[in-house]
C-alpha positions in Angstrom: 0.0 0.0 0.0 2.6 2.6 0.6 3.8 2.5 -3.0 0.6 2.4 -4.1 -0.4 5.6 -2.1 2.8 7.2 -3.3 1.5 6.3 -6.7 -2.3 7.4 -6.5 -1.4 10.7 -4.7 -1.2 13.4 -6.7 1.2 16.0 -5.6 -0.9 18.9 -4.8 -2.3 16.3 -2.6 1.2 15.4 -1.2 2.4 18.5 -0.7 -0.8 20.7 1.0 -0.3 20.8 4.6 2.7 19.0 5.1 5.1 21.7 5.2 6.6 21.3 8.5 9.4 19.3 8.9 9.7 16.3 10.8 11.3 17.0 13.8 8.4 20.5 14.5 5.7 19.4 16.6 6.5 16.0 16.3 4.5 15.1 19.2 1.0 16.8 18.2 1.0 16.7 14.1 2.0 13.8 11.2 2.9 15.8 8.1 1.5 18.9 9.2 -2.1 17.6 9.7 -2.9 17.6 14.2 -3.3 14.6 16.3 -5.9 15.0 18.6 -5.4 11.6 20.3 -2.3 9.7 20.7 1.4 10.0 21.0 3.3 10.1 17.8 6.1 8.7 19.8 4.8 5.6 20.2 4.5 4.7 16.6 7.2 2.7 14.8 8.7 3.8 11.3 6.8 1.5 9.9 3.6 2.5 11.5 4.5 6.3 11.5 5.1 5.5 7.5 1.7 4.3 6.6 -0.1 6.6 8.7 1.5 9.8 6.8 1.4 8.0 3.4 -3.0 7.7 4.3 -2.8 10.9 5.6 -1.1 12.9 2.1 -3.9 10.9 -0.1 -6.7 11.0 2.4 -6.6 14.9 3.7 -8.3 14.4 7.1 -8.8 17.1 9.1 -7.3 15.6 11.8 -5.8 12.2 13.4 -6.8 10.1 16.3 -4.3 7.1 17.4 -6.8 4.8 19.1 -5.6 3.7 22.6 -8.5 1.0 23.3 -9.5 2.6 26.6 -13.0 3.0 27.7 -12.2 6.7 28.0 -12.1 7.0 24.0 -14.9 4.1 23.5 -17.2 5.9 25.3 -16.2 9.2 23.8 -16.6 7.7 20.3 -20.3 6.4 21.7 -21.0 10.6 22.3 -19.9 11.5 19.2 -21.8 8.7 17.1 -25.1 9.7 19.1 -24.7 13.2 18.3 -24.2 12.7 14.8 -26.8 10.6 15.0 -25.3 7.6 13.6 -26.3 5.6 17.1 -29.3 5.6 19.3 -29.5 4.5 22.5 -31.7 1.3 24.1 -32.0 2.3 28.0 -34.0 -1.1 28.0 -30.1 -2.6 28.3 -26.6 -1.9 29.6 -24.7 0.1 27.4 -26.3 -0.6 23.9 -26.8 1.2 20.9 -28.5 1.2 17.6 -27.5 2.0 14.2 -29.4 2.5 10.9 -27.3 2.3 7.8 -27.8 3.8 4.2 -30.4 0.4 2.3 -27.9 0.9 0.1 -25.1 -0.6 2.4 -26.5 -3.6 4.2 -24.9 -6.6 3.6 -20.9 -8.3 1.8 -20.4 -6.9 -1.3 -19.1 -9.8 -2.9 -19.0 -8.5 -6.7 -16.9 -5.7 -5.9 -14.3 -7.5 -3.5 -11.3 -8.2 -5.4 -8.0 -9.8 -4.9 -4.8 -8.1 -6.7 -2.0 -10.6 -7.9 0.2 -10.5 -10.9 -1.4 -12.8 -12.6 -5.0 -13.6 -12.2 -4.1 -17.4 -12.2 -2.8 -16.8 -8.3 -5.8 -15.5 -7.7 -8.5 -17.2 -9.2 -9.0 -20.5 -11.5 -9.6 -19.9 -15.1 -13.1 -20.5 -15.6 -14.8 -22.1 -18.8 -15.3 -19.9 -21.8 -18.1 -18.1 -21.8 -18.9 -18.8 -18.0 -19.1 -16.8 -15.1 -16.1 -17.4 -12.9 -17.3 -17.4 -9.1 -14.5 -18.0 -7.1 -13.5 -14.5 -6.5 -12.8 -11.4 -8.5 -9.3 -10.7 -9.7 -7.8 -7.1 -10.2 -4.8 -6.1 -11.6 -2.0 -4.0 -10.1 -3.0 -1.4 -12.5 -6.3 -1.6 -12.4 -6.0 -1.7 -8.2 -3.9 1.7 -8.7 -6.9 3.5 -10.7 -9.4 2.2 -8.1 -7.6 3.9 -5.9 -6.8 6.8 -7.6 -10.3 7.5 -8.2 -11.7 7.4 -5.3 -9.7 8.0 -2.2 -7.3 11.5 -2.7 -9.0 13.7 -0.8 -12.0 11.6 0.7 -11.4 12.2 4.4 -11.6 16.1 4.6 -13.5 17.3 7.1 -13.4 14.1 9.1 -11.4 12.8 11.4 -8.4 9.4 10.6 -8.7 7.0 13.3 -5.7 4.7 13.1 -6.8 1.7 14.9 -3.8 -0.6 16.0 -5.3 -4.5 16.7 -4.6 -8.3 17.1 -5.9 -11.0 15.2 -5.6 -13.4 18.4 -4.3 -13.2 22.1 -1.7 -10.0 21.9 1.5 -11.6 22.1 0.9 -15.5 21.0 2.5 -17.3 18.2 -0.9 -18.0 16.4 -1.9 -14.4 16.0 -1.6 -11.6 13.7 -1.2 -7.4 14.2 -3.2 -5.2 11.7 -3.5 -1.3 11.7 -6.4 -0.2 10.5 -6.9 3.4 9.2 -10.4 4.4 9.0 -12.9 7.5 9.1 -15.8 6.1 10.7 -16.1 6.0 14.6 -18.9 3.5 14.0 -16.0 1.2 12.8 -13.4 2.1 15.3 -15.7 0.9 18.0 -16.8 -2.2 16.4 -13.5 -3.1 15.9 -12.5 -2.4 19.7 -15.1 -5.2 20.2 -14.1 -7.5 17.7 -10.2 -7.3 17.9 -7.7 -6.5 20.8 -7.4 -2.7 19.5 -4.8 -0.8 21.3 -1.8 0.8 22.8 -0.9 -2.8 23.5 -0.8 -4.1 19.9 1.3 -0.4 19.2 3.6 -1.7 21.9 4.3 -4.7 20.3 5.1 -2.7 17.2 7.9 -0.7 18.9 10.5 -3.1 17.2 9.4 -2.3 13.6 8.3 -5.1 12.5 5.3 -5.9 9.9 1.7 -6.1 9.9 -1.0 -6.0 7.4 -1.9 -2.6 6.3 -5.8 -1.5 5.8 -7.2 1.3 4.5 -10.5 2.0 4.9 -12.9 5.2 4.4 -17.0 5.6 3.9 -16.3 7.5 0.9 -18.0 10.9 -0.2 -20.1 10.3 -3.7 -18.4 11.8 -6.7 -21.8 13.8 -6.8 -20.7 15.1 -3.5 -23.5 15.1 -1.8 -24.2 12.4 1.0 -27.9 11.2 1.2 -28.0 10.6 4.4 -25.4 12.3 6.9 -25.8 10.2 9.8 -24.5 7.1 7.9 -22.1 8.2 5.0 -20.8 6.3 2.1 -20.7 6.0 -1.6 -22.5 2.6 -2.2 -22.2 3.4 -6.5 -18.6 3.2 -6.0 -17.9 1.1 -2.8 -15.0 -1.4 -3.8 -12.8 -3.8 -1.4 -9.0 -5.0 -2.3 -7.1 -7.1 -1.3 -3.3 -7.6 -2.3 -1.7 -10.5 -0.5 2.2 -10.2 -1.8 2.1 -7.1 0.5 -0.3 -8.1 3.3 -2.8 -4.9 2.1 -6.2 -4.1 2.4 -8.3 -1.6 1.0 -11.9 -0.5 1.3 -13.6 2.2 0.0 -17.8 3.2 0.3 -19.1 0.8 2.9 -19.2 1.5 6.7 -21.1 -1.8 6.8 -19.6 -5.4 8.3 -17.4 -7.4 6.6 -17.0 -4.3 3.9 -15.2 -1.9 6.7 -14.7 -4.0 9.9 -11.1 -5.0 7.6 -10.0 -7.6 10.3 -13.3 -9.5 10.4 -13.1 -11.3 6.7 -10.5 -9.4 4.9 -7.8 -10.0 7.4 -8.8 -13.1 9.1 -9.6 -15.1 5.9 -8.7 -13.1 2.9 -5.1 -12.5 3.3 -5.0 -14.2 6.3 -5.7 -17.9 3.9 -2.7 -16.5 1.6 -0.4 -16.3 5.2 -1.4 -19.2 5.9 -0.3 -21.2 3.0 2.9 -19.1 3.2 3.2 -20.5 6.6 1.9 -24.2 6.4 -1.4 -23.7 8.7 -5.1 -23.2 7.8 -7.1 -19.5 8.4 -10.9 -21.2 8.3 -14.4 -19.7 8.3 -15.2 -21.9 11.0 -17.0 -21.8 14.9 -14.8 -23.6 17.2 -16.6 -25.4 20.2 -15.4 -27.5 23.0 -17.8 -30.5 24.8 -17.6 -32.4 27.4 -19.2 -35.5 27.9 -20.8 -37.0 30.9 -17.5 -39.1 31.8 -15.8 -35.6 31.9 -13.7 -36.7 28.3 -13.2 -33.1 26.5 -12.8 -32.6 23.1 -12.9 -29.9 21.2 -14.8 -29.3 17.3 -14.2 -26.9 14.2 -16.8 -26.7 12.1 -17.8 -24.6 8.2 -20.9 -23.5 7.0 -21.9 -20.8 5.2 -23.0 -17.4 6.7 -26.4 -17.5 8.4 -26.4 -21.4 8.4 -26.1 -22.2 12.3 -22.4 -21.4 13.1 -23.9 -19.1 15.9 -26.2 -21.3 17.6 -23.6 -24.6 17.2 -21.4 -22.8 19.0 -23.2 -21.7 21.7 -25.2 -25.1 22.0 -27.1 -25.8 25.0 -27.3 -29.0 25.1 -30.5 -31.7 25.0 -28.7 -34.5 26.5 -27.7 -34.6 30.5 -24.4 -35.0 31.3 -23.1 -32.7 28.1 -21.8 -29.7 28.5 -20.4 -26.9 25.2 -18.6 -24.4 25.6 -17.7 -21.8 23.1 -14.4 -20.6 21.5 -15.3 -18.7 18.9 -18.5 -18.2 16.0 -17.3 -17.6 12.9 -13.2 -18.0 11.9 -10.5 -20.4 13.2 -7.4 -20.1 12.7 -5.6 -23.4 12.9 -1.6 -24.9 13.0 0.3 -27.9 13.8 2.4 -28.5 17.1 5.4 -30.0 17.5 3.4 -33.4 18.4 1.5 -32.8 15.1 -1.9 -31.9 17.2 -3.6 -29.2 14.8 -4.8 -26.6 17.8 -6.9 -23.8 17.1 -7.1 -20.1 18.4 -10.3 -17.7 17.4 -8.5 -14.7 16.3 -11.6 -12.5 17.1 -12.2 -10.9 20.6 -16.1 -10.8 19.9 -19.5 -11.6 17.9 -20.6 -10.6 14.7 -23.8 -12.7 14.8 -27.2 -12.2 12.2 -29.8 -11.2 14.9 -33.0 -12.9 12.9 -33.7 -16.0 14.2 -31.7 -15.4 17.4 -34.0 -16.4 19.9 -34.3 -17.7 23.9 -35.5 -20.8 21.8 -33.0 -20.9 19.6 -29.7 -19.5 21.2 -30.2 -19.5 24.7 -26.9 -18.5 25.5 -27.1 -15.5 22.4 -29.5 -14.1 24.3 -27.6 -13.7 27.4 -24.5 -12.1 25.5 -25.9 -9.4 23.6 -28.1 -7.4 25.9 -25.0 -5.7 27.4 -22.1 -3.6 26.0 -23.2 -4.0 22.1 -23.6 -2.6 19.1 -26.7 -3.6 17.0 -27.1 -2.8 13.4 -30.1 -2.7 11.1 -32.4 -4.6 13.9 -36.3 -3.2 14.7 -36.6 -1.2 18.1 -39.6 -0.9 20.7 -40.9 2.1 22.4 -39.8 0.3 25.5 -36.0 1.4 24.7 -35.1 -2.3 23.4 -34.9 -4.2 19.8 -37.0 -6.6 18.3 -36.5 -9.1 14.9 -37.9 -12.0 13.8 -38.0 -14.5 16.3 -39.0 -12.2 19.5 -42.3 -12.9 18.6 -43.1 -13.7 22.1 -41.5 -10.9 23.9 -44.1 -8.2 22.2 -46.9 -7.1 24.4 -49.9 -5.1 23.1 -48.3 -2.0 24.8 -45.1 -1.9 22.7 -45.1 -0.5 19.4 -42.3 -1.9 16.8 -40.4 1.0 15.0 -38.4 -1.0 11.7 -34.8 -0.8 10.6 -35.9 1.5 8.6 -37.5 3.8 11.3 -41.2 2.9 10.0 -43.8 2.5 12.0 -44.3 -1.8 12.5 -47.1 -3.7 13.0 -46.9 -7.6 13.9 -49.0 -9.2 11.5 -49.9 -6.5 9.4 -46.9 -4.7 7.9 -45.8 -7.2 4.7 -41.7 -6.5 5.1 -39.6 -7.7 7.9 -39.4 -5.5 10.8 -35.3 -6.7 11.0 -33.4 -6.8 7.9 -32.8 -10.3 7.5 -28.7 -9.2 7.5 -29.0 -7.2 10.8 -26.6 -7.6 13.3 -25.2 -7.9 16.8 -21.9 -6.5 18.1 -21.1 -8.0 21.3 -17.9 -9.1 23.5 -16.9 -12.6 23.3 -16.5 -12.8 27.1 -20.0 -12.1 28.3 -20.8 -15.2 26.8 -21.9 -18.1 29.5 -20.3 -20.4 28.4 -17.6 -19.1 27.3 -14.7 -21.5 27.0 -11.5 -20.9 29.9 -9.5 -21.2 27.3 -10.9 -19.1 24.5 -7.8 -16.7 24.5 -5.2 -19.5 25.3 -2.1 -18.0 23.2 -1.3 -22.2 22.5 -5.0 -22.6 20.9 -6.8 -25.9 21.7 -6.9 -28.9 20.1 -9.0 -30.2 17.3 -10.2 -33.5 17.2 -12.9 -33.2 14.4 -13.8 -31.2 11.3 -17.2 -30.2 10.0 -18.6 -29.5 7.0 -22.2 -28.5 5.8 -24.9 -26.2 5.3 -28.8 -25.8 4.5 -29.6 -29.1 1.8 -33.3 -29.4 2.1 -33.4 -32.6 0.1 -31.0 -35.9 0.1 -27.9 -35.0 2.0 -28.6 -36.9 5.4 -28.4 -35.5 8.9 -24.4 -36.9 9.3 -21.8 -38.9 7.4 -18.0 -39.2 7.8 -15.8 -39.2 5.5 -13.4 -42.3 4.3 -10.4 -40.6 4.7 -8.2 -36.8 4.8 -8.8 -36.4 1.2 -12.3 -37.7 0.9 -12.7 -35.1 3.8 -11.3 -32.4 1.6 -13.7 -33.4 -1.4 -16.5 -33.4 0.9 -15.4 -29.9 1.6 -15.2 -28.8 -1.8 -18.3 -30.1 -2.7 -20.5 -28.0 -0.3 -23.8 -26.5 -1.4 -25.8 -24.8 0.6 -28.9 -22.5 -0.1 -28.3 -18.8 -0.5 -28.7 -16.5 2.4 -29.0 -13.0 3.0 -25.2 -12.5 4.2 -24.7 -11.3 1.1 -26.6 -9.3 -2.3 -27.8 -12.9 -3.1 -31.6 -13.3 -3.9 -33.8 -16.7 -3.5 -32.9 -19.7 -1.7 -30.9 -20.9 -4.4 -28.6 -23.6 -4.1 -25.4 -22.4 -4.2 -22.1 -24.2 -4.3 -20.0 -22.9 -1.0 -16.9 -25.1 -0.6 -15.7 -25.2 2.5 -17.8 -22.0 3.7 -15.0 -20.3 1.8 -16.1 -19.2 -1.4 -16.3 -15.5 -0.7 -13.5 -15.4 1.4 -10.4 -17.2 -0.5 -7.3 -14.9 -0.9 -5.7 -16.9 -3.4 -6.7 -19.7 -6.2 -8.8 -22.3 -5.3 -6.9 -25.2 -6.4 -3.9 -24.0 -4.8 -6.2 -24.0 -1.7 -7.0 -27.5 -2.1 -3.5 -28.7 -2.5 -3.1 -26.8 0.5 -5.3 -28.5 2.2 -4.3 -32.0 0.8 -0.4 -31.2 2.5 -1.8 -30.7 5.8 -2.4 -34.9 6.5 1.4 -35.0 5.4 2.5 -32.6 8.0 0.8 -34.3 10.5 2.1 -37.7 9.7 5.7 -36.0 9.7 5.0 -35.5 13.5 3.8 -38.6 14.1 0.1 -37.8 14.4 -3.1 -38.2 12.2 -5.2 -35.2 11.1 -8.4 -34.8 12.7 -11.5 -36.6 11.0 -13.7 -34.9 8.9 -17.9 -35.2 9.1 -20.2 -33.5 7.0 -23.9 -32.3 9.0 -27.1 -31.1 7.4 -29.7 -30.0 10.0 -32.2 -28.7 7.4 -33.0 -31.7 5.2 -37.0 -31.4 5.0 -39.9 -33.7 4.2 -42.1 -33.7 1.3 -44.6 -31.6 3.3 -41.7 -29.0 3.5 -41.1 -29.2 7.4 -37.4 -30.1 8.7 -36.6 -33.9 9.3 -34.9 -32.7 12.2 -35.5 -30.4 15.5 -32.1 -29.6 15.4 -30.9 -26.3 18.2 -30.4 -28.3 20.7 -30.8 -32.1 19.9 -27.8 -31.6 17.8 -25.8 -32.5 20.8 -26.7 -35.9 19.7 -25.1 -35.7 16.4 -22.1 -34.4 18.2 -21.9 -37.1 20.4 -22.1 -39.6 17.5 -19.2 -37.8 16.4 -17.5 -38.3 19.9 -17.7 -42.0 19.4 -16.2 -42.0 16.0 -13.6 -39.6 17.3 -13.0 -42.6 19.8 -13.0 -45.3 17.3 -15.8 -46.7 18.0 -17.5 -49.1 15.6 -20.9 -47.2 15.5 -21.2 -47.1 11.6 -22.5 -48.5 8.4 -20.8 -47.8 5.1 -22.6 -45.6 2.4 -21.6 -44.5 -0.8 -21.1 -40.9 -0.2 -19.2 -41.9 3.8 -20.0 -43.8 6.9 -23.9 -42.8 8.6 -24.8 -43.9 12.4 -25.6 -48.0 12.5 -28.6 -48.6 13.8 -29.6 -47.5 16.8 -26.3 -45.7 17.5 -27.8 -42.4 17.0 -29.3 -41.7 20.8 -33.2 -40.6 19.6 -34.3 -41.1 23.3 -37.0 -38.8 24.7 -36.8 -36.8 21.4 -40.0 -34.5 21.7 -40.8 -35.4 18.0 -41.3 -38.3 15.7 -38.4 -39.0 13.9 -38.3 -40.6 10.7 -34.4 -42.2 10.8 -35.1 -43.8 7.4 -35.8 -40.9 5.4 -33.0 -38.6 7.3 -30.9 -40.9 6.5 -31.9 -42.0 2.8 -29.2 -41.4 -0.2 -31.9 -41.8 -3.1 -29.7 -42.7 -5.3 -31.4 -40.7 -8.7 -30.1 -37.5 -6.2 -26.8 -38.3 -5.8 -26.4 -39.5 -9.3 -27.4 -35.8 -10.3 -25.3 -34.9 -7.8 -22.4 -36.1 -8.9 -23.2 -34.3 -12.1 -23.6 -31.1 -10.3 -20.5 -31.5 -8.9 -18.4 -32.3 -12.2 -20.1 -29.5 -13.8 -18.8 -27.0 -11.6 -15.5 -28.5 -11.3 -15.2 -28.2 -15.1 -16.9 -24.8 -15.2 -15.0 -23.0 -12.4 -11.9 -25.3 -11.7 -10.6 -26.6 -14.6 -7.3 -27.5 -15.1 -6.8 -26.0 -11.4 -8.1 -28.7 -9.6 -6.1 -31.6 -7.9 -5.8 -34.7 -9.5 -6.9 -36.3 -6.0 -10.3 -34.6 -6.0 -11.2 -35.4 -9.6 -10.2 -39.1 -8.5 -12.8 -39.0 -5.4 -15.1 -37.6 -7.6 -14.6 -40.5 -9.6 -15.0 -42.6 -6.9 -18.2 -41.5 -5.7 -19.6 -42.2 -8.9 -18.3 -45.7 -8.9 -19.9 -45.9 -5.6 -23.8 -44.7 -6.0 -23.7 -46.9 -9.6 -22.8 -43.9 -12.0 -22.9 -45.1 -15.4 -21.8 -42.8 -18.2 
């Protein structure tokens, strides 16, 4: 990024302002342009580098160096309310309420793009005359323009915060620093939830060495005019960048989630995938959970699905069974390495919860509910006269004395109004540790470690309620072959079935192939130590019946999928082999005192016309988006899971 500022600059830009020299008021400007918070002393060359580099292409009107302390979080929480970018909910401790622009609500996936040399090392090469939809590639040139034509000049009148943070525990092994340079106070406090943002993570710093570099603004409309003050950006022009060789972010238009909070899915899985490879360990959209059973044997689980599929609620699972007890490491991304033993252990490099409020529910997530009522930032959700919020799914705590006021600040009324009183991508901002259960070892700077992997999503039709796969690479193919329907994470439409492998389709930094070789090295590294990689399983709590209704209650019985799991973890022989892996024998799967019929048959059918067009789904899109890209050891279990279900050309 700092070549590229140097590059996009102009010089009128470069040179207004910073006519004092570097040793005059050292201690109160950067370049000419005053710090209002912070000491400039503090900051390395490195840091002091990309701050006045932002600062020459940005022209704020001044700089704030976040310091993390409640002082400036709360002061930040002032500021917001009297731009009226937050409301309060006196209903709650300490929580607030935000109302984007429509126009920024949700990932902008189609204008996220990764910049490489060559658009091989980003993405595969997709058929002729098909859409490739494995990421967007942009060239250095191209990223440069981007650049050039939006950010000189986009923070005047505003105010840079430079927000220093840790991916992960500040200090361990397993984590990453980032400095994020933003002019939205709305993001600097979100990201003092969702990272350890600091004078700590500056501290560490002090010796000059690297971290990823983001660059973040709201925007201002080409037009110049801002529709709606309290909640700037430039959604016509809002672009996100990525360029991995450097370890650089940049994000320009959105204020939103994933667009602006740059350590949430840019840093912890865009470029923090390509470190990973670099490194020989996995950064994983993935909710890490530990359980214990009623012997007191802990183990602890990763698992992927797609956004809004049930990482949320898995992970902060209250459990059906007696004797079982989960507790929660982290919601949403894992980052994962081998020890010297060849145990893969885990960390969660976020320090809170992102989580999709609709649905949420004392029904559903318990232990949700008891986090996010305290110290939180919520986004986009309906509120109540009474001072609180409401979405779908608080159905039951509306009286006929509270009226509903939507996300969009219309007047609600439960049924009557025909839109959703939430939008269905509204969120919750909350710390990690005012979860219940909470695991001891959540910030552990040694990670914990991982006994099983799961993949899956929401397949409404033939995929059963659990299998396990054959082997490490029939594990990664099952990965690779994930589909899920569309959600509203995202600018999708329609519950589509999308193809999501791994969870990761959004979110890879570098070529997908190459990810999958990746991937396929990791059972090597850990026989090099000795060990096995975990084992793999594959879950579907939202296969329905031909009436439409789900097969399974799911929530909370899932504990009895995970203790299946447990057994298999343990060896023991409590399976039957399939084509597509190995489902629970008979009676293995504990249905006791279920509160519903369950039909085991049909959960547990692989009609075999489904998996056949399966299969051809699955080649399809290898073909189509793949290609020559993908490792000869998937195409061969793709092979042999048409072999297996009676495939015949």
């Amino acid at each position: 990024m700092p070549e590229l500022i140097e590059k996009v600059a102009p010089t009128s830009y470069m040179t207004s302002k910073c006519t004092t020299t570097s040793n005059v008021g050292l201690y109160n400007h950067i370049r000419g342009f005053p710090v209002s918070n912070g000491e400039t002393g503090v900051l390395s060359p490195k840091v002091r580098a990309f701050i006045e580099q932002s600062v020459m292409l940005c022209q704020p009107e001044q700089i704030h160096i976040c310091d993390g302390s409640n002082r400036e979080y709360n002061m930040l929480l002032r500021l917001l309310y009297s731009q009226g970018t937050i409301t309060p909910l006196p209903k709650y401790e300490n929580c607030w309420l935000a109302r984007t622009n429509p126009a920024d609500v949700a990932r902008v996936e189609s204008k996220t793009f990764i910049c490489t040399p060559h658009r091989e090392d980003s993405i595969p090469t997709a058929k002729e005359n098909v859409e490739g939809k494995l990421g967007n590639w942009i060239s250095e040139k191209d990223m440069e323009a981007a650049m050039f034509n939006r950010f000189p000049g986009c923070m005047r009148g505003r105010t840079m915060y430079v927000v220093p943070f840790s991916m992960g525990p500040v200090g361990s092994s397993l984590s990453k620093i980032g400095i994020e340079i933003t002019d939205s106070a709305y993001v600097v406090c979100s990201m003092r939830i969702m990272t350890r943002m600091g004078r700590a993570v500056l501290n560490l710093l002090r010796d000059n060495s690297d971290f990823v570099r983001c660059l973040h603004s709201v925007g201002t409309p080409a037009s110049g005019k801002i529709e709606q003050p309290s909640w700037p950006c430039d959604p016509e022009r809002t672009i996100i960048l990525h360029k991995p060789a450097s370890n650089e972010i940049v994000s320009y238009g959105s204020g939103y989630g994933g667009n602006s909070l740059l350590g949430k899915k840019c840093f912890a899985l865009r470029i923090g995938s390509t470190i990973a490879k670099k490194e020989g360990w996995l950064a994983e959209h993935m909710l890490i959970l530990g359980i214990t059973n009623p012997e007191g044997e802990k183990r602890y689980i990763a698992a992927a699905f797609p956004s809004a599929c049930g990482k949320t609620n898995l992970a902060m699972l209250t459990p059906s069974l007696p004797g079982y007890k989960v507790e929660c490491i982290g919601d949403d991304i894992a980052w994962m390495k081998y020890d010297e033993k060849g145990q893969l252990r885990a960390i969660n490099p976020e320090n809170g919860f992102f989580g999709v409020a609709p649905g949420t529910s004392d029904q559903t997530n318990p232990n949700a509910m008891k986090t996010i009522f305290k110290n939180t930032l919520f986004t986009n959700v309906a509120s109540t006269s009474d001072g609180g919020v409401y979405w779908e799914g608080m159905e039951n705590t509306l009286t006929d004395n509270i009226s509903v006021t939507d996300w969009l600040g219309k007047p609600w009324i439960p049924g009557v109004s025909k839109t959703p009183a939430a939008h269905p991508n509204s969120r919750f901002c909350t710390p990690a540790e005012q979860c219940p259960i909470i695991d001891k070892d959540w910030e552990s700077p040694d990670g914990v470690p991982i006994s099983a992997i799961l993949f899956g999503g929401r397949r409404p039709a033939g995929v059963p309620l659990v299998y396990e796969a054959f082997s490490w690479q029939h594990g990664i193919f099952v990965g690779a072959t994930m589909r899920s329907e569309a959600t509203a994470a995202a600018e999708h439409k329609g519950k589509i079935i999308m193809n999501d492998p791994f969870a990761m389709r959004p979110f890879f930094g570098y070529n997908f192939g190459s990810y999958l070789k990746h991937w396929l090295t990791m059972e090597a590294r850990a026989n090099a130590r000795g060990a096995q990689p975990p084992k793999i399983f594959h879950v579907n709590w939202f296969r329905k019946d031909a009436n439409g209704k789900f097969l399974w209650p799911g929530y909370g019985e899932n504990i009895r999928v995970l203790e299946w799991i447990l057994k298999r973890i343990n060896n023991e022989p409590c399976y039957e082999k399939t084509p597509i892996g190995y489902i629970p024998s008979e009676n293995s799967l504990n249905t006791a005192q279920l509160k519903k019929d369950i039909n085991i048959d049909e959960l547990f059918s692989i009609p075999k016309v489904f998996w056949l067009k399966e299969a051809d789904d699955i080649k399809q899109y290898f073909d189509e988006q793949v290609g020559g890209d993908l490792p000869a050891e998937i195409a061969h279990e793709l092979n042999e899971l048409k072999k297996r279900i009676g495939y015949s050309e």
